[in-house]
N, C-alpha and C positions, 0 to 999 in steps of 0.2 A: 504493500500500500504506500509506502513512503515512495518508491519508485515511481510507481505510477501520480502521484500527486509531484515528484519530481518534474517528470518528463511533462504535465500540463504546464506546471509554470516554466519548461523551457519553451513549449512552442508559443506560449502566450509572451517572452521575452519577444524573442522572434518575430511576432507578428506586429509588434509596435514600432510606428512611425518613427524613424530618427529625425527628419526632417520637421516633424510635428513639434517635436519634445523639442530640439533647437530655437521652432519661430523666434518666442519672445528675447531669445538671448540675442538673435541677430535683428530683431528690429532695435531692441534697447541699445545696440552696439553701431546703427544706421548702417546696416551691411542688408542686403536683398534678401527677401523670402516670400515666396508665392506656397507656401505650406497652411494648410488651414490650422487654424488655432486651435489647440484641446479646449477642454469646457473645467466645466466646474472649478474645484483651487487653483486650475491651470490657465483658467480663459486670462484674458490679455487684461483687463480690469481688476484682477482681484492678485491682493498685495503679495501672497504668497508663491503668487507664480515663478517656478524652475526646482521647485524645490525636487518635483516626482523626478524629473533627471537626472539627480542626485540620488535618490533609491534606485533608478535604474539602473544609474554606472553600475552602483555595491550588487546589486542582483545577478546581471550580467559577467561579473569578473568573478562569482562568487561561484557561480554556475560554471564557467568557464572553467576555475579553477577543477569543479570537482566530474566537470565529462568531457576537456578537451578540446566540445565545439568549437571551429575553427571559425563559423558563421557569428557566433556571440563575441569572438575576441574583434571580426572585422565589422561587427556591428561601435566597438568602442572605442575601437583605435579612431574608427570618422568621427563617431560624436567626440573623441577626446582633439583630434587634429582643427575641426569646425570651431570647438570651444575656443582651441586655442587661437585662433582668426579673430574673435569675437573680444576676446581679453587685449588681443592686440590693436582693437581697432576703438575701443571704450574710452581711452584717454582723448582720440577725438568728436566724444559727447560728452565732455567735461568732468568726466573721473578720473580716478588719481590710477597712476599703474597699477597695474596687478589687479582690479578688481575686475571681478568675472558675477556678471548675475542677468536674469531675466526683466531687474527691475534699476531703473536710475539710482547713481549712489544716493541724490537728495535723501530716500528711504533714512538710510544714518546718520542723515542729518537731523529726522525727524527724531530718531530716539535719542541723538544726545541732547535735541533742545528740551524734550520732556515729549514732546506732541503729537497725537494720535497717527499710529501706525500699526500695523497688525504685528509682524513679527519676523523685520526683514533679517536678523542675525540667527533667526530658528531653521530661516530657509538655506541660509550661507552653511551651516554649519550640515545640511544632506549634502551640497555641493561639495565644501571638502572632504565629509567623509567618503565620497562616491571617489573624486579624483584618486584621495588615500586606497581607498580598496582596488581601485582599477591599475594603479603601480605595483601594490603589493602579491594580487591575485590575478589579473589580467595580465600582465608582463606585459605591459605600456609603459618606457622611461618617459615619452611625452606626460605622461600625470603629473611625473614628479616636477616638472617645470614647471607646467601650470600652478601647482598645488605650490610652488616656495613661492611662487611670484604671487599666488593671492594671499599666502600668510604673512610675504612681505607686506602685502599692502592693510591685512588684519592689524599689523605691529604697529603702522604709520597710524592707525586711526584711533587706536588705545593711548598712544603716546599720546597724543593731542588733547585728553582730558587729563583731568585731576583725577589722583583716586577718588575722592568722594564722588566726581561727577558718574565716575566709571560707576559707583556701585548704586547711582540713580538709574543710569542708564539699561541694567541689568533686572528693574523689573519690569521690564518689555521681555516676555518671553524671548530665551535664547538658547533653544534647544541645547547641544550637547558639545558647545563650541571650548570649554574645558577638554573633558575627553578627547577630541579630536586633534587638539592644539598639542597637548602631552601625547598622542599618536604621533603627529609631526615630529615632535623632539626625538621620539622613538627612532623615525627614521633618519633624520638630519644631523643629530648631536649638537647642534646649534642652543644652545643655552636660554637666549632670546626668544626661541618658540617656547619651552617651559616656560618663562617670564610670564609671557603673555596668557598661557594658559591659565595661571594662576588667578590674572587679571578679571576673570571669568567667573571666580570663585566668590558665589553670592553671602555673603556677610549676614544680611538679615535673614538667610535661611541658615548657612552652616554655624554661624553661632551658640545659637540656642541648642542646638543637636550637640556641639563641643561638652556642653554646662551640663548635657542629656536631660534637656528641658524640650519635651515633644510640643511643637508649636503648630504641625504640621494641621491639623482638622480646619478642613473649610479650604486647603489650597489646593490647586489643580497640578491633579497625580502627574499629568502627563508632561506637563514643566517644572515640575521637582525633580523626577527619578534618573534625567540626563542629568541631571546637575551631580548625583550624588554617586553616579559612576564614571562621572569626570573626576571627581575629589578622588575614589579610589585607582584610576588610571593615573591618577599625579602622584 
């Protein structure tokens, strides 16, 4: 049974649009696309858009890793080569290097002024964990470029506040971007990626856990439990 529910979600990998999953990255990045839009978290209006392309990469290179398909690795090698077009071409729609997303940076600008945005750093952090899994399990070195040039440009944006601002800015959901930061470190030995993973580390939640004062009833499971397997990856 596990095989068999395998093998579905590889022909269902398989049968999804790359060109689709791309649109919003290349119109955000003013590069061409005649691809029709996905819908729902995906449509071109709603904030969380690119994030499903970032579980795609992780799925695909994960799957790759564990059957070989030759078709899953040349489905990621283009969306990782495309990405990389799109990161390149971002600086001229007035982003700073290295940032790669389906949505304008303004997004973090929203959350470090305080003001209403959905949850553009929840969406960043499927994108690099996707990159991360497609280097590590895809055997794509193109990931790993992409992935230091957008953690370089993670580093540039953290620096630019205050801690305190940093740990305003941190209750705007932000999925698992600890964990994944201290992944990077994993792979690059670079000091600077821990740094910054640390930078991540929500205060007003790990606190109180520290003193083993459960504070937790009434907050949203689903933006806590990254948080708290980032603390344990660090």
């Amino acid at each position: 049974p596990f095989r068999d529910a395998m093998q579905r979600d590889r022909e269902y990998l398989l049968s999804m649009d790359s060109d689709r999953l791309l649109h919003m990255f290349r119109v955000t990045a003013g590069l061409p696309s005649s691809a029709e839009p996905l819908g729902g978290w995906e449509a071109p209006n709603v904030e969380v858009r690119g994030h499903s392309l970032g579980h795609y990469l992780s799925a695909c290179a994960l799957m790759y890793a564990g059957t070989g398909d030759e078709k899953l690795k040349a489905k990621t090698d283009y969306l990782i080569a495309e990405l990389a077009k799109c990161q390149a071409a971002l600086p001229g729609q007035g982003c700073h290097v290295g940032y790669l997303s389906a949505f304008p940076e303004s997004f973090m600008d929203r959350v470090d002024a305080r003001q209403p945005v959905w949850a553009p750093w929840y969406t960043l952090h499927k994108i690099l964990a996707g990159l991360l899994d497609t280097y590590l399990h895809g055997a794509n070195p193109q990931a790993l470029d992409v992935l230091v040039k957008m953690t370089d440009w993670v580093k540039l944006r953290v620096d630019r506040l205050t801690p305190e601002q940093m740990q305003r800015s941190l209750d705007t959901e932000f999925g698992g971007m600890n964990e994944v930061l201290a992944n990077v470190y994993f792979v690059t030995g670079n000091p600077e990626h821990l740094r910054i993973a640390r930078a991540f580390d929500h205060k007003v939640v790990f606190d109180p856990l520290a003193r083993r004062e459960d504070r937790l009833n009434g907050l949203h499971a689903n933006t806590q439990i990254p948080k708290f397997i980032g603390a344990a990856r660090e």
